[in-house]
N, C-alpha and C positions, 0 to 999 in steps of 0.2 A: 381272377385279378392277380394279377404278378406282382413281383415287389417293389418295380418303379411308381407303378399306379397308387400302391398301400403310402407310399410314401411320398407323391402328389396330395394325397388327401390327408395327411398325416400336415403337411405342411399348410398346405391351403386352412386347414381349420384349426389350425394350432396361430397363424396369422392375419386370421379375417377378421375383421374393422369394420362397424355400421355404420362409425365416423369418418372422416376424413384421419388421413393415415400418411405416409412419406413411403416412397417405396425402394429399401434400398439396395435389391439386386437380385437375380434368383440362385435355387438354393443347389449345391453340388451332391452326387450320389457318389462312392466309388472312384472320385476323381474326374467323374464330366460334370458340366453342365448340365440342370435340368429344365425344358423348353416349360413355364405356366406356373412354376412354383414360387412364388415371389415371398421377396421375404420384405413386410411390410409393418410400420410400427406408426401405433395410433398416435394423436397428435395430443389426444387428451393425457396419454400418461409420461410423456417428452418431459415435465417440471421432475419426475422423479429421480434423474439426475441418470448419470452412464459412466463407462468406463473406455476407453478406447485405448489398447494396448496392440506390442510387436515390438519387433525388431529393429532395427535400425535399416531401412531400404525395403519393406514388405507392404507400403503404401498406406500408409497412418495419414498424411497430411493428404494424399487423395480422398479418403473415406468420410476427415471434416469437409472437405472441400464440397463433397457428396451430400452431404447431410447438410450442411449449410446452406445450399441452392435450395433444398427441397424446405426448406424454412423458409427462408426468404421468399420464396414464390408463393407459399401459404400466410404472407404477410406477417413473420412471427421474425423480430430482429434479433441479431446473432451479434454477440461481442467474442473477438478472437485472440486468444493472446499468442503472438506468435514470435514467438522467442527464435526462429531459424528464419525467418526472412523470407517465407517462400508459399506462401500464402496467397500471397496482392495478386494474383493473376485473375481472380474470382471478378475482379473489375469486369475485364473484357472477352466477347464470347472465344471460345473454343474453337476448333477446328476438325472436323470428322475426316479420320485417317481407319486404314484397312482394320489395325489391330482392333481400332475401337469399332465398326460396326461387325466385325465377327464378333466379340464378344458377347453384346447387345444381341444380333441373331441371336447366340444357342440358349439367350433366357426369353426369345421371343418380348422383346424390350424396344420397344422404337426410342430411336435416339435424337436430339436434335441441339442444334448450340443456343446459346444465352449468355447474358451478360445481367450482372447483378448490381444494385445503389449500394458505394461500398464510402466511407469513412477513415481514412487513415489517421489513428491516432499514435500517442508518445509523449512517454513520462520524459525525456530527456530533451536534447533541444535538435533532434530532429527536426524535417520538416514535417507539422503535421497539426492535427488538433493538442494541442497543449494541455495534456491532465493536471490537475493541481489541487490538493486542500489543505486545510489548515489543521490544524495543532488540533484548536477549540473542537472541531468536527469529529478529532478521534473521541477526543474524551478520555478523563486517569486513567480507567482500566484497560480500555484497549490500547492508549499509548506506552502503557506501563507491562503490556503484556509484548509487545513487539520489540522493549527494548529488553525483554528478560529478566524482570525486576524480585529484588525478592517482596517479602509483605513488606517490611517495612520502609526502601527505597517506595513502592508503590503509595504507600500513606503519606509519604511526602509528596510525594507524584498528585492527589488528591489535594493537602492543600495549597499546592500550588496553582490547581486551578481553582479552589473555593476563596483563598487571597484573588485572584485576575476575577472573579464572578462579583467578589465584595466591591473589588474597588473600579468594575465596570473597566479591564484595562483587557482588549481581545489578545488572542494568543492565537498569530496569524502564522508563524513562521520558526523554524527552528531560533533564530538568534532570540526572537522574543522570550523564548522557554529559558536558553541559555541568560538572559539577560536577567529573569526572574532570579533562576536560581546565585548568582553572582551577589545580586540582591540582599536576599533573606541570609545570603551569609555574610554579607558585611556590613553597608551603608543601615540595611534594614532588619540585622538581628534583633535588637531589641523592640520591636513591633512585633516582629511576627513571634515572637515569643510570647509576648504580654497577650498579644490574641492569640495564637495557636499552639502555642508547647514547643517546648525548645526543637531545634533540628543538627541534629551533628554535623559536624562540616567534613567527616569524612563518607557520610551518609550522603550527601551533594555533591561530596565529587566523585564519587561511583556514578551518579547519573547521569553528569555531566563526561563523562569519560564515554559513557556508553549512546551521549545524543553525537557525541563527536564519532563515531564508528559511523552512526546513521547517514550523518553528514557526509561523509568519507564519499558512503557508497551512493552519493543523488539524493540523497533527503532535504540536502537545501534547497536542490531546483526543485521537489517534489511537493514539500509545502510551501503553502502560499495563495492569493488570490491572483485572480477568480478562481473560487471552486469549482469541480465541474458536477453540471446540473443530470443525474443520472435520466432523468424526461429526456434528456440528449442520445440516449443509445434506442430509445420506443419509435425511433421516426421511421416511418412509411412512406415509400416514395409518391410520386402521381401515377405510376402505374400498379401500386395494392402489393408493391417488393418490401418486404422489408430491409431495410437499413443492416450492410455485415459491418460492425466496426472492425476496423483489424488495428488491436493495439502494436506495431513495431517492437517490439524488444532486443532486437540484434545485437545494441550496444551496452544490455543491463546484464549479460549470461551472466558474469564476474559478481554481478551485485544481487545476489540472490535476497538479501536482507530487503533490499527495497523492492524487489517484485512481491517479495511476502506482504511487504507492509501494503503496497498499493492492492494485492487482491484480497487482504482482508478485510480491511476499509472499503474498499467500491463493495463487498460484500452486503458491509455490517450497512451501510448506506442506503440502500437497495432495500434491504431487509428493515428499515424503519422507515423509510418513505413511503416503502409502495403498500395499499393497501390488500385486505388478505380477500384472497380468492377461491380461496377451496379449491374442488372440482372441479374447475372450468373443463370447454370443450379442446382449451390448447393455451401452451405458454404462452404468456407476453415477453419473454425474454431468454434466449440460451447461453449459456456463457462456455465456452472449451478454452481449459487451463492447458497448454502447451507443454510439454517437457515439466508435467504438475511434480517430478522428484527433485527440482529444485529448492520447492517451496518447502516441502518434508523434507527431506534433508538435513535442512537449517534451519526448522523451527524448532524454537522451543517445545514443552510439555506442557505449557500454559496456550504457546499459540496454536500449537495441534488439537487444542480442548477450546477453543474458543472456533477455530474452522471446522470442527465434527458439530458443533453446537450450532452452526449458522447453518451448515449443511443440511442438518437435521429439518430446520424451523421454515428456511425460505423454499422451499417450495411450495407453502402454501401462499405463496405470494406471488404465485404462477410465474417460478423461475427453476429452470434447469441448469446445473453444473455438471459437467464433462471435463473429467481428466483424462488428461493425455498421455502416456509415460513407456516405455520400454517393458516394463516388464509389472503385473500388475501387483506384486509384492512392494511396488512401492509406495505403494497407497496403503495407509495405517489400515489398520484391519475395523476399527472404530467406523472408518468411513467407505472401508469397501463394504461393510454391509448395508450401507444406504443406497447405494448404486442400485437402478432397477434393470437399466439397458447396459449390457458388454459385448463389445465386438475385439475377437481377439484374433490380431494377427499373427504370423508366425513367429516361433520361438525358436532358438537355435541350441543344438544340443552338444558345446563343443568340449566340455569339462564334466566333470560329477556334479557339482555344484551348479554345472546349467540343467542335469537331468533330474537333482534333487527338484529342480525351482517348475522348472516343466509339472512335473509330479504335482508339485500344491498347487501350481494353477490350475489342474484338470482338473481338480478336486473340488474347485469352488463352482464349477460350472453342473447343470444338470445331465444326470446321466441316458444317455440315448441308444436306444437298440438298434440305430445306423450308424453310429460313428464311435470310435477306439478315440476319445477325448487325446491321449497323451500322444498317439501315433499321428493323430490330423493333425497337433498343434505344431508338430516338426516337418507339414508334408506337405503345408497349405501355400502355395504361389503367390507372387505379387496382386494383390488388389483380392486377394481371395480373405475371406476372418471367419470362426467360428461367430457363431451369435445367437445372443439369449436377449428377451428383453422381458417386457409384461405386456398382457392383453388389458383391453379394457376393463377389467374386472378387476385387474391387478393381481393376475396369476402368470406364475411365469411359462412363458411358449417353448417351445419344444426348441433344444439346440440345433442348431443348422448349419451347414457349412456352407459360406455363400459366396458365389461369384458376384462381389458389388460392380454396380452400373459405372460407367465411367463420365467426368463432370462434365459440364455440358460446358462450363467456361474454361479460360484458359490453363493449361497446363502447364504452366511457367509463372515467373515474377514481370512484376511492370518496371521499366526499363523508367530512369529518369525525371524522364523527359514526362512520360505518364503519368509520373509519379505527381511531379510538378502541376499537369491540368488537373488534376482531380484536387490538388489542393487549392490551384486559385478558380475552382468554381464555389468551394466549399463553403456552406456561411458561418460554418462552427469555425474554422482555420480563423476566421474575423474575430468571430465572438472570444475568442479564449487566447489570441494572441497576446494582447497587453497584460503585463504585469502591471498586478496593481500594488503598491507598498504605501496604503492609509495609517493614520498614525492608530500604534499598536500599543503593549507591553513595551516595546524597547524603546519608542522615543519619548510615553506617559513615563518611564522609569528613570529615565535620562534627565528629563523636566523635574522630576522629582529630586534626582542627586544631585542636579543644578542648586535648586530648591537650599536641600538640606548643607551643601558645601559652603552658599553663602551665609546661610545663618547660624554656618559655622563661623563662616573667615569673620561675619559681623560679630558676634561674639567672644570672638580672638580677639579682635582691633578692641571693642568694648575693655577687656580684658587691661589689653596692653596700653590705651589709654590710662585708664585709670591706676596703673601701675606707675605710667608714667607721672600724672598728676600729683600722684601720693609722693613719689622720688622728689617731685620739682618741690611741694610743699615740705617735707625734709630736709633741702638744699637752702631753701629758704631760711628754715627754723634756724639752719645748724651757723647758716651765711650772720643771720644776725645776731646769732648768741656767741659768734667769734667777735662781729662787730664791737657789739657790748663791751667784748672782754677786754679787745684792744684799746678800746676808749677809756677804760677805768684804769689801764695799766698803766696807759698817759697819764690820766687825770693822776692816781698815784704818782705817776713818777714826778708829774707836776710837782704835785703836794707835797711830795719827798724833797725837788729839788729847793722846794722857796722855803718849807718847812729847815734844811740845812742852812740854806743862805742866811735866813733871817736868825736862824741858831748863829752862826759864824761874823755876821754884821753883828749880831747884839753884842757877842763877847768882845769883837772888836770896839762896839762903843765903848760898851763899858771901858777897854782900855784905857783907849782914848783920850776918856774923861777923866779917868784919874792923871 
């Protein structure tokens, strides 16, 4: 037996499946194709989550596009975050050209086109399904951790929402929060003192400083109602496809902060509603984080310990996460070790610091008596990736270098006009269109300052009455204690003048008389 055959059966039983399985290409020797060697990954260990890395132009978004189809036709829906725009073709089938059936020949691959039930959604005001939750939904700690809080901004953050739970007042929308906090430090310091413990007012306006950045970047369009109902990404068409959503992100690149915040929240969301599943025989849900070194990048220490922590747990909630990224140093090292499946395309070696980084990737992957790890990672062709994943036992398969299958749908963007029918057949596009704005925090708070302003201004007026009454009763006093005085002056002068006369008549009688 020669070494192609050693290494047919090296492949075949390093990737054999008694389940259903996704198959996604066959496996290179030497730099050919190898015709029967498929490199195939069970459907049962897909919730363990993956890594899909490369370069810039080495066929990353073909490989989701790949893996996506093969999910959806196994009825397992796919949400896509697709930050480059270039995803939506997965709509409509594909077109069989020369490049693609040689390809397909030399892995002995039959090929065929398809079209897949796709969802266009967006957190902005694209056209599309409209994402949207609320304040209340994150909850203090996760809202407190997305805005980089320290402990004690975050204690305030906490009773800010155990004040809105007391006084039954929802916290729908950034202005609500903003309106709370305004609040507690003016009209309503002295309450929230009396029940909660004083709060610094430069302690609120650090958070307030930092809900206004949020805003900045789409946090105002972002929360709000309606929320969206994550049962909305599980839908299966009438023909047993699952449902791709492709989130749009085109116009958030710039606002890294709110794609954080949107994918740790539909995370954390996910991970409390859906009920836990262990073992199943296949996810009920995939998710691929697109260009996921956005999201590191710019997270905090708190928020990167809160996504390795969700990482960790929702998979037993039969969901899988797929990062995206260029190079796979850019995924914390916390959560590349939770990754079960990696497909790695090529690296480019064009600095020290690219041969360094070449170097630690080949190190993470298993070592193989067919392949020079650091030599393939610089020599592997468009649509070609090294690839490791797990068997059903959950050991991992022998690394492989693989000519991947090419998509069965289209290999471009939907134009338009496309864009537009798939949104007006849509019933999500319906359901989540209307903004809803029910009275919240900010117009209960509003009523409330109404509330308290007048029974101010009545207690002014009170006030200034009775100040006035007292002045008028003084005016009075003083009105007739002048009265009095003039009247006796008179009367005096009176008495004075008749008291002379009758002095000056007498002595004049007297005269008189003698």
């Amino acid at each position: 037996m020669n070494s192609t055959e050693d290494f047919i059966k090296h492949i075949n039983e390093g990737y054999t499946s008694k389940g259903e399985s996704i198959t996604l290409g066959g496996a290179i020797l030497n730099g050919e194709a190898i015709a029967d060697a498929f490199v195939k990954i069970p459907l049962k260990t897909l919730n363990r989550h993956g890594l899909i890395a490369g370069a810039t132009g080495t066929g990353k978004t073909k490989t989701i596009q790949v893996f996506s189809e093969q999910l959806s036709s196994f009825g397992i829906p796919v949400l896509m975050m697709d930050i480059k725009g270039d995803f939506s073709g997965i709509a409509k089938e594909g077109e069989e050209k020369s490049f693609i059936t040689d390809r397909h020949a030399k892995i002995n691959l039959p090929y065929q086109v398809a079209k897949f039930p796709v969802e266009l959604l967006t957190l902005s005001e694209q056209n599309g399904v409209r994402l949207r939750a609320t304040v209340s939904e994150f909850g203090p700690v996760l809202f407190s951790r997305i805005l980089d809080l320290n402990d004690t901004q975050s204690g305030v953050i906490s009773i800010i929402f155990k004040y809105c739970d007391d006084n039954k007042m929802p916290l729908l929308d950034l202005k609500d929060i903003k309106k709370v906090i305004n609040y507690i430090t003016e009209e309503g310091k002295e309450e929230i003192t009396k029940s909660y413990g004083k709060i610094s007012t430069s302690t609120t306006g650090t958070i307030l400083r930092k809900i206004i950045e949020l805003e900045q970047q789409g946090g105002d369009i972002f929360f709000g109602e309606m929320s969206f109902d994550i049962e909305d990404l599980m839908r299966i068409d009438e023909n047993g496809k699952g449902y791709v959503n492709i989130l749009r992100l085109t116009d958030i690149q710039d606002k890294p902060k709110l794609f954080s915040t949107f994918m740790l929240s539909m995370l954390a969301e996910i991970y409390q509603q859906m009920p836990e599943k262990g073992d199943s025989e296949q996810p009920e849900l995939v998710i691929f984080i697109d260009e996921a070194h956005l999201i590191f990048n710019e997270a905090s220490k708190a928020l990167l310990e809160q996504i390795e922590t969700i990482v960790k747990l929702i998979r037993s909630k039969g969901v899988g996460i797929y990062f995206v990224t260029q190079n796979p140093m850019d995924v914390p090292s916390g959560v590349l070790a939770q990754l079960g499946l990696k497909i790695q395309h090529a690296l480019r070696a064009f600095t020290a610091n690219d041969r360094k980084s070449i170097k630690q990737t080949a190190d993470n992957y298993p070592t193989s008596e067919y392949y020079n790890t650091s030599e393939v990672l610089t020599s592997l062709g468009i649509g070609e990736a090294l690839v490791t994943a797990l068997n059903e036992k959950g050991i991992p398969t022998p690394l492989v270098a693989t000519m991947l299958r090419a998509p069965m749908s289209r290999m471009d963007i939907l134009s338009e006009t496309e864009i537009q029918e798939i949104n007006n057949k849509s019933r999500l596009v319906k359901k989540y269109s209307e903004l809803i704005d029910r009275e919240s925090a900010y117009e209960m708070l509003n009523k409330k300052i109404t509330v308290i302003e007048n029974e101010a201004a009545a207690e002014a007026q009170k006030e200034a009455d009775e100040k006035a009454e007292e002045k008028a009763a003084k005016t009075r006093t003083t009105k007739s204690n002048n009265t009095t005085s003039a009247v006796s002056k008179s009367v005096i002068k009176v008495l004075t003048s008749a008291t002379f006369i009758r002095g000056v008549f007498g002595v004049l009688t007297k005269i008189f008389k003698k």
